[in-house]
SEMAR-83540 format. One line per field, with one value per residue (C-alpha): residue in three letters; x, y, z; residue number from 1. Coordinates in nm, 3 decimals. Layout:
aa	c(ALA  ...)
u	c(X  ...)
v	c(Y  ...)
w	c(Z  ...)
i	c(NUM  ...)
//
This chain:
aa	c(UNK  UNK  UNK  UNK  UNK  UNK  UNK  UNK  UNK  UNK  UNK  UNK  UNK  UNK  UNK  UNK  UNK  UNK  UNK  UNK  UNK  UNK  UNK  UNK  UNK  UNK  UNK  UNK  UNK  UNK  UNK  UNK  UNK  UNK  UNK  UNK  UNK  UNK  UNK  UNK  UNK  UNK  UNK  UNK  UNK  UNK  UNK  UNK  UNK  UNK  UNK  UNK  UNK  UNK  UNK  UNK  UNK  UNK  UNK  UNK  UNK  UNK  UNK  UNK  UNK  UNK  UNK  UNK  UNK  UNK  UNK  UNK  UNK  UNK  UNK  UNK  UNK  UNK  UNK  UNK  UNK  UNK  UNK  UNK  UNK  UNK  UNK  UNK  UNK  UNK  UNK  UNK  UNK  UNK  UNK  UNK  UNK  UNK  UNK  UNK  UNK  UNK  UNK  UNK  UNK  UNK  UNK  UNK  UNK  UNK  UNK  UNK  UNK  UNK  UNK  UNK  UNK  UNK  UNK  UNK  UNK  UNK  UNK  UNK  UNK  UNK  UNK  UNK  UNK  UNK  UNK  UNK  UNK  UNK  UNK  UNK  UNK  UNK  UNK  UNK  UNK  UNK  UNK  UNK  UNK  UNK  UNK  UNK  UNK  UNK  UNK  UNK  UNK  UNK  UNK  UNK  UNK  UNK  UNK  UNK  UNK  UNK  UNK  UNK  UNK  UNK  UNK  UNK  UNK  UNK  UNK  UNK  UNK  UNK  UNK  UNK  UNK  UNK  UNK  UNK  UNK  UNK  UNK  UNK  UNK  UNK  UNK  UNK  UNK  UNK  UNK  UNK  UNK  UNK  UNK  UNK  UNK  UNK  UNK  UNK  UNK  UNK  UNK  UNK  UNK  UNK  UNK  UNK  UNK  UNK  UNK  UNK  UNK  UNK  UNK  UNK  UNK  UNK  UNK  UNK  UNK  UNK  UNK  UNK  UNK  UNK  UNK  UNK  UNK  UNK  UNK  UNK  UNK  UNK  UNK  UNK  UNK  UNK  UNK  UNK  UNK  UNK  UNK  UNK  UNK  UNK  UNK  UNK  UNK  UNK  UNK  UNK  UNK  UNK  UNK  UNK  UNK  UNK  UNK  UNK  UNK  UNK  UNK  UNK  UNK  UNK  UNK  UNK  UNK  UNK  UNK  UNK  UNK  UNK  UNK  UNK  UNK  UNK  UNK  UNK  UNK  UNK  UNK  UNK  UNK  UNK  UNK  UNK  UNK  UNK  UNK  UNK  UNK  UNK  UNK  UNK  UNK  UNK  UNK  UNK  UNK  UNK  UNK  UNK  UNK  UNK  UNK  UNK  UNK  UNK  UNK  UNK  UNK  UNK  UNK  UNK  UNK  UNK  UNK  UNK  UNK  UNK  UNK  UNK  UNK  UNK  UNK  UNK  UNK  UNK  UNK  UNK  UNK  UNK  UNK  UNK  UNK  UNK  UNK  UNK  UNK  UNK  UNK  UNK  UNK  UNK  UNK  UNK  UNK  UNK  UNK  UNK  UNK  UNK  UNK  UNK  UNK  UNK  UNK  UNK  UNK  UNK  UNK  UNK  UNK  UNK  UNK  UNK  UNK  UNK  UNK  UNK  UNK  UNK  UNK  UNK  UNK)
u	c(1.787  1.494  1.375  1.120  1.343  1.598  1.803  1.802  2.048  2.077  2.283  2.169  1.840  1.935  2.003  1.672  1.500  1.611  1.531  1.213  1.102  1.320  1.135  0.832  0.894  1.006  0.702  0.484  0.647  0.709  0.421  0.555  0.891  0.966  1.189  1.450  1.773  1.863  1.640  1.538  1.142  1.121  1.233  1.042  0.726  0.762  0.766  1.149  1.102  1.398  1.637  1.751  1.678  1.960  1.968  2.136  2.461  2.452  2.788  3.001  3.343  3.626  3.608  3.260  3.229  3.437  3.200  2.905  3.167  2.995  2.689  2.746  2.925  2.598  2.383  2.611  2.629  2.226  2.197  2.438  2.224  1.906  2.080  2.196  1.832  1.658  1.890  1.805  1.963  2.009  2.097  2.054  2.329  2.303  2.611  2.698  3.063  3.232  2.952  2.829  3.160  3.228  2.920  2.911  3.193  3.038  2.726  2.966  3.109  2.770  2.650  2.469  2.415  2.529  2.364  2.510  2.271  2.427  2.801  3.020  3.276  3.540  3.624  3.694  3.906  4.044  4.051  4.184  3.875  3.756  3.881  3.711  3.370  3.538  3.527  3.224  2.968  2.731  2.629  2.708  2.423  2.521  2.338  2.604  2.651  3.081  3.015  2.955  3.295  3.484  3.389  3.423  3.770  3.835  3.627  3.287  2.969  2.772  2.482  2.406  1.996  1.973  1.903  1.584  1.556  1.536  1.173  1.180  1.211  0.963  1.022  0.832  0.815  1.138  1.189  1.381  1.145  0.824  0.964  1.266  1.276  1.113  1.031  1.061  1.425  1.502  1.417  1.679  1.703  1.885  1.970  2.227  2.212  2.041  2.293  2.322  2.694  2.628  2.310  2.577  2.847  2.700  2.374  2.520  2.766  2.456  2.232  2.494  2.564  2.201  2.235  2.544  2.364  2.042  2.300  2.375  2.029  1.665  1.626  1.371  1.520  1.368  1.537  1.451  1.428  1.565  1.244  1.584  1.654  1.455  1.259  1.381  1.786  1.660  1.496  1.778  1.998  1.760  1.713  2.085  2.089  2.049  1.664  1.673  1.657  1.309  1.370  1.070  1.133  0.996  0.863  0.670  0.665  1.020  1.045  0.810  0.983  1.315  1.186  1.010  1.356  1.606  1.922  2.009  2.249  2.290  2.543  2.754  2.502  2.250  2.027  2.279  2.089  1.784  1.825  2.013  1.706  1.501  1.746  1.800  2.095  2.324  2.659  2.745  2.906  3.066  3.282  3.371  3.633  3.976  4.093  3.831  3.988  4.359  4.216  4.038  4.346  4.594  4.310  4.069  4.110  3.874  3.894  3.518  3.309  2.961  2.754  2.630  2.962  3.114  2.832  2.832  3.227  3.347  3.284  2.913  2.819  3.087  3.208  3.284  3.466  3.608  3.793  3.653  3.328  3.275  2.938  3.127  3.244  2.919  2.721  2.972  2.959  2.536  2.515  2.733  2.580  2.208  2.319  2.459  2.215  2.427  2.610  2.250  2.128  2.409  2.420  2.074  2.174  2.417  2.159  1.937  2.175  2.153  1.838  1.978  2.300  2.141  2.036  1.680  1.398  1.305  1.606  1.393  1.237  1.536  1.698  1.422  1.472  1.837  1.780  1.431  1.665  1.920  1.649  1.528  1.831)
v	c(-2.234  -2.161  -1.867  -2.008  -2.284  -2.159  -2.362  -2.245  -2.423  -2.398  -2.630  -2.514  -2.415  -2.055  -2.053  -2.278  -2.004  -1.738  -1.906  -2.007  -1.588  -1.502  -1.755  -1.636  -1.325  -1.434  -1.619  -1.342  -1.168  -1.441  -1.738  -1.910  -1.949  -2.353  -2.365  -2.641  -2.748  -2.808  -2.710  -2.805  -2.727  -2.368  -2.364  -2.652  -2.519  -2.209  -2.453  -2.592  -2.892  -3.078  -3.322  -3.378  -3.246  -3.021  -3.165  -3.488  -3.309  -3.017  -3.009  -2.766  -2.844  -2.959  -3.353  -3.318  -3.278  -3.581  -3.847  -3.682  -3.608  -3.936  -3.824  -3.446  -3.570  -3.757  -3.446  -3.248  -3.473  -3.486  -3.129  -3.042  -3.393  -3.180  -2.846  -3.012  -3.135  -2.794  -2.525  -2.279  -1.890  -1.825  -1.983  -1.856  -2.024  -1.952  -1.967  -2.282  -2.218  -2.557  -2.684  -2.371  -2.212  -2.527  -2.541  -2.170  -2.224  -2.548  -2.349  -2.052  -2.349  -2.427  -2.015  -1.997  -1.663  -1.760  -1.530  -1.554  -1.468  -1.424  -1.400  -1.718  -1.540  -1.499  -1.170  -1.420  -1.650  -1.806  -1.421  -1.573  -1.709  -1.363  -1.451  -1.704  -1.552  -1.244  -1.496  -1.753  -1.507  -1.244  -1.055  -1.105  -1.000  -0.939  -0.935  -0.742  -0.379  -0.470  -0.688  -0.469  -0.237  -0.582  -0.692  -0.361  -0.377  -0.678  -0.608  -0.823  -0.685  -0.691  -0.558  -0.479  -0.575  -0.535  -0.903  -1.058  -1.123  -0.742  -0.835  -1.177  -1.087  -0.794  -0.617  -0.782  -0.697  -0.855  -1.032  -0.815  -0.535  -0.740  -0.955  -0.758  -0.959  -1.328  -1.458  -1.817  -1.720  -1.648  -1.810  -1.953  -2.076  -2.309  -2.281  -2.550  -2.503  -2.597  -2.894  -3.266  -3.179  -2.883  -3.079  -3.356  -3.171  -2.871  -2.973  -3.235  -2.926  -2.703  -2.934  -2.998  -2.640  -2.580  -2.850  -2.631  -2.323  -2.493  -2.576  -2.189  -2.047  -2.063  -2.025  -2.225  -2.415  -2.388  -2.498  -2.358  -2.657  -2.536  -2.660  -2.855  -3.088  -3.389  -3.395  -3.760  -3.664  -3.355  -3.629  -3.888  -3.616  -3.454  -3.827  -3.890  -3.579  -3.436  -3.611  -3.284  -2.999  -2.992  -2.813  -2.709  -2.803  -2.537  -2.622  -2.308  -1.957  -1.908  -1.568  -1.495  -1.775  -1.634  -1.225  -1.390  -1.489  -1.357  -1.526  -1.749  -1.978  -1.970  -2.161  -1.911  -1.877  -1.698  -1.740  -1.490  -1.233  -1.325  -1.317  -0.996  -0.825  -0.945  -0.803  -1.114  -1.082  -1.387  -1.647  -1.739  -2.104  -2.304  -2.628  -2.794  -3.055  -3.008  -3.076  -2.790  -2.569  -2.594  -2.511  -2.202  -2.103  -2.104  -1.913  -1.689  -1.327  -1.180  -1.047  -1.219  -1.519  -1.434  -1.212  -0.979  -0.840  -0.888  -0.657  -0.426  -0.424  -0.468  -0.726  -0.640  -1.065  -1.323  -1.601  -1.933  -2.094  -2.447  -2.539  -2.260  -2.381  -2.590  -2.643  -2.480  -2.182  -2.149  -2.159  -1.924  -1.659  -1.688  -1.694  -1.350  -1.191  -1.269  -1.116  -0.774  -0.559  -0.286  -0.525  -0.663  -0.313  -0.238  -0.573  -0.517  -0.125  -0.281  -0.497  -0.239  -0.129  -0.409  -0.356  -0.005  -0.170  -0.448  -0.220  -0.146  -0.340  -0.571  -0.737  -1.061  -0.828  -0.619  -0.942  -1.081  -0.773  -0.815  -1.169  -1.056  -0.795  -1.117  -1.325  -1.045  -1.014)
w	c(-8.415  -8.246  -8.025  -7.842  -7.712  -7.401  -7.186  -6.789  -6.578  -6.230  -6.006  -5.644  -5.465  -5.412  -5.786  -5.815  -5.627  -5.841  -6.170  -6.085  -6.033  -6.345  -6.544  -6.452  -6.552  -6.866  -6.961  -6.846  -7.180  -7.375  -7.306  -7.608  -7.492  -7.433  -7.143  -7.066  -6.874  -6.535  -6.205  -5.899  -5.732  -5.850  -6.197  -6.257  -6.126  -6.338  -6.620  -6.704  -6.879  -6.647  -6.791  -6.431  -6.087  -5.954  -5.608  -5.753  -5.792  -5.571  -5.281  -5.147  -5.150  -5.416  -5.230  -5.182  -5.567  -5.618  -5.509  -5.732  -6.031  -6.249  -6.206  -6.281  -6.637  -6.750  -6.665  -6.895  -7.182  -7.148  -7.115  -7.461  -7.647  -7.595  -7.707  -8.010  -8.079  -7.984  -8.073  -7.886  -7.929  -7.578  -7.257  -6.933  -6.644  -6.255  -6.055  -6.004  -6.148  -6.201  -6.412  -6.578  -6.674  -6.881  -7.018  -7.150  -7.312  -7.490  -7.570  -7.693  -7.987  -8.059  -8.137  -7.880  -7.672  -7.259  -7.053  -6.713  -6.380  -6.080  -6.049  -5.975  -5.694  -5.920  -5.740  -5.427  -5.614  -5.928  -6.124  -6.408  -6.464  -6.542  -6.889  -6.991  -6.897  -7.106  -7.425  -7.336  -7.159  -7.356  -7.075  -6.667  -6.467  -6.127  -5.760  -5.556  -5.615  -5.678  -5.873  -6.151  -6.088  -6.088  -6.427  -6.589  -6.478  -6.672  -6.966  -6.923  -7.042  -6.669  -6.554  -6.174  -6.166  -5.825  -5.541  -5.607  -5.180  -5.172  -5.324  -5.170  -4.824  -4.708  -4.378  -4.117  -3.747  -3.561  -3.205  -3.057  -3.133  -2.993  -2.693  -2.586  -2.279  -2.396  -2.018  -2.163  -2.324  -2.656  -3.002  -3.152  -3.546  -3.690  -4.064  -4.169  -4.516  -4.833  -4.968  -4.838  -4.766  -4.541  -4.349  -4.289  -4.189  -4.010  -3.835  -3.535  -3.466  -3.439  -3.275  -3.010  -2.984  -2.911  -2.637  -2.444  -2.514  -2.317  -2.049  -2.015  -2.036  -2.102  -2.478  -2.721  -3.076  -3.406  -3.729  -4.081  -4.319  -4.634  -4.926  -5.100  -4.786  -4.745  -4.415  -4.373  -4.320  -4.073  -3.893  -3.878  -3.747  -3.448  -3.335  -3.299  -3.061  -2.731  -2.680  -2.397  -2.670  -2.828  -3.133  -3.363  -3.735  -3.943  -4.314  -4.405  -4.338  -4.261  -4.313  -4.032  -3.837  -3.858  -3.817  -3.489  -3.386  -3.131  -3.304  -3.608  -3.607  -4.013  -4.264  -4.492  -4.829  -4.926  -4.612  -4.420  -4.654  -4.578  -4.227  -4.250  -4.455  -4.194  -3.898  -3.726  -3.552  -3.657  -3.609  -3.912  -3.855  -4.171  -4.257  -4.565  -4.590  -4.485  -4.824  -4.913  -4.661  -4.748  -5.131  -4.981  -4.796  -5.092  -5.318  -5.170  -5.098  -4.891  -4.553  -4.505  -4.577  -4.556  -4.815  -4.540  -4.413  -4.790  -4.847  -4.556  -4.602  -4.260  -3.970  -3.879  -3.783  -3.608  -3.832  -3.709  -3.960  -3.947  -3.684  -3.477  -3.541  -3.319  -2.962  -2.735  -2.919  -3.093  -2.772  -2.640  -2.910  -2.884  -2.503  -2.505  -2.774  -2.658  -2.322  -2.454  -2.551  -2.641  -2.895  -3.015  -3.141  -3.303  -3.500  -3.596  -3.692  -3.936  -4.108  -4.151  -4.421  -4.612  -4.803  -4.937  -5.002  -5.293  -5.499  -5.597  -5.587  -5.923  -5.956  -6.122  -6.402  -6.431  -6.518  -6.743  -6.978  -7.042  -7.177  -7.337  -7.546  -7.594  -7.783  -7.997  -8.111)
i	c(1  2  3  4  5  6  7  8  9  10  11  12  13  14  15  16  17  18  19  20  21  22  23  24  25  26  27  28  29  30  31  32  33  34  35  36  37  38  39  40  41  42  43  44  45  46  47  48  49  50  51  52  53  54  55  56  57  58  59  60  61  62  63  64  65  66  67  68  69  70  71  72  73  74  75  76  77  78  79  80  81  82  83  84  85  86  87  88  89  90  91  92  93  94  95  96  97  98  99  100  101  102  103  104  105  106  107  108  109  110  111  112  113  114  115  116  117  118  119  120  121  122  123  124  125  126  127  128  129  130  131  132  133  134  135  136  137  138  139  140  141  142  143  144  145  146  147  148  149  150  151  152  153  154  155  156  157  158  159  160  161  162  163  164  165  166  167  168  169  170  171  172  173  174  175  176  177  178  179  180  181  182  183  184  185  186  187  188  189  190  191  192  193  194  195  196  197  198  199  200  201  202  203  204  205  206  207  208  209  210  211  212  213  214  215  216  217  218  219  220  221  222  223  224  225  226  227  228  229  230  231  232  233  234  235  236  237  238  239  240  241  242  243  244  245  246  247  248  249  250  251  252  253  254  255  256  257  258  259  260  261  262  263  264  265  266  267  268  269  270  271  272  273  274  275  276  277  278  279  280  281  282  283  284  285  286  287  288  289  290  291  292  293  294  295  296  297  298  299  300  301  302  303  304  305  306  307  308  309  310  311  312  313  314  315  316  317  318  319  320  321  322  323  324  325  326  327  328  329  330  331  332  333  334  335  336  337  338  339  340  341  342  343  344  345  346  347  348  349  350  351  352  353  354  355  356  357  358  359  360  361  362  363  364  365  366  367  368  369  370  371  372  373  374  375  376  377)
//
């Protein structure tokens, strides 16, 4: 085995995004280390030497997953073929759950060390999964501050490092603070998501929704194009609209795009965080399939879907979910909250919170430490 080789896998872009500043971190310690596995833009410009790109088999949703199932078996037979031939000590797996949780416990057969980076939600649904990250996973290295109680309960070695956004996502000066009253009405994003799946399924319903809300009032449309999505399928969708809403398609800078907002219409992920650091007040607004849905039902546990009120613990943004995600109710739920001011600052007192509530700031070197101590080992 070798130390210098490590396998990174990461399925999504938040988890792209992630392993692309833990990687650099790593190498900034270890230049000689030889990085490989699964990535998307990120990892791969920190230097993952990619057997595939992760955007090929990236969905939400159990039917979703069934039309990209083929392709997500090759990826894993390549990935273990160039384990087999490197033999590496360690591996480090982001989320990603239905992949990576098999894999670790492939890796785990072959002797090699399965560091795990951010938490699948296992503390949302299928617990008993909880055991086999007990026997496949070295170490857990969590994001969320209960994350860390949860595991000890169950006996996983896990290790809060703190959320690399809290880094990621600097205070900047917000809307609401600089254009209390916007005479031209207020900026409005659009964040439908980072996947194929969720652009498919969620952007007509916000596009239209931005359409009724123009109805109702003055307000101006931008949407955050997530770095994953190709500009091509934003584009198909926005010309199968309402040709009436101009809406501003935003490719850089988003950060200061969404702080210069008034509201953000935002798919349940990791964006809600980012928003919420930024104290964008926010509608969270989410489909999958309805196969997807009755699953959900019958097996998740929380009283919440989104990270920032999981986080907060208690309501602090509206969720739309499913079949009450839909123009009118969206546009409703925006109109009303954009016109209660009393309701806007406390929103935006709630997100304040957040930042304290990740955890301290460093989460990406934190992290880079615990599998630094892995490979000297």
């Amino acid at each position: 085995m070798a130390s210098e080789d490590l396998l990174i896998v990461a399925g999504e872009a938040s988890g792209d995004l992630h392993g692309g500043r833990l990687l650099s971190k790593l190498r900034e310690a270890r230049p000689d280390l030889r990085p490989f596995g699964l990535g998307g833009d990120e990892l791969q410009a920190a230097g993952l030497d990619a057997v595939a790109h992760s955007a090929t088999i990236s969905v939400m949703g159990i039917s979703e997953a069934l039309v990209i199932l083929a392709e997500a078996r090759r990826v894993f037979r390549r990935i273990l073929e160039e384990v087999d031939r490197r033999q590496p000590w360690v591996a480090v797996l982001i989320d990603f759950a239905e992949f990576n949780l098999r894999l670790a416990a492939a890796l785990r057969r072959r002797g090699v060390k399965v560091v795990y980076y951010v938490s699948p939600q296992v503390w949302a649904w299928r617990v008993g999964r909880v055991r086999r990250i007990a026997r496949d996973v070295e170490r857990m290295l969590v994001l969320l501050p209960f994350e860390q109680a949860f595991y000890a309960r169950h006996g996983v070695d896990a290790v809060h490092v703190g959320h690399p956004l809290v880094d990621e996502v600097a205070p900047r000066p917000q809307a609401w603070d600089c254009d209390p009253e916007p005479t031209q009405g207020p900026v409005i994003s659009l964040l439908p998501g980072s996947r194929r799946s969720e652009i498919d399924r969620l952007l007509p319903i916000m596009l239209a929704a931005a359409a009724e809300i123009r109805r109702r009032r003055p307000a101006r449309f931008r949407l955050i194009r997530a770095p994953a999505v190709p500009r091509e399928l934003i584009d198909r969708h926005l010309a199968a609209s309402d040709a009436t809403v101009q809406v501003e398609v935003v490719e850089r800078e988003r950060f200061e795009a969404l702080a210069d907002s008034h509201l953000a219409l935002c798919a349940s992920g990791t964006a809600t965080l980012e928003v919420g650091l930024l104290g964008t007040p926010m509608v969270i607004v989410y489909r999958v399939s309805f196969a997807s849905y009755l699953a959900g039902l019958l097996m998740v546990r929380l009283p919440w879907v989104s990270l920032v009120n999981l986080v907060l613990e208690r309501r602090a943004v509206p969720e739309l979910l499913q079949g009450e995600a839909t123009p009118r109710r969206i546009a409703e739920e925006a109109v009303e909250l954009l016109g209660d001011p009393d309701r806007v600052r406390t929103m935006r007192g709630a997100l304040g919170e957040l930042r304290d509530r990740l955890g301290p700031a460093g989460a990406s070197s934190t992290a880079a430490r615990e599998v630094l101590a892995l490979l000297r080992r």
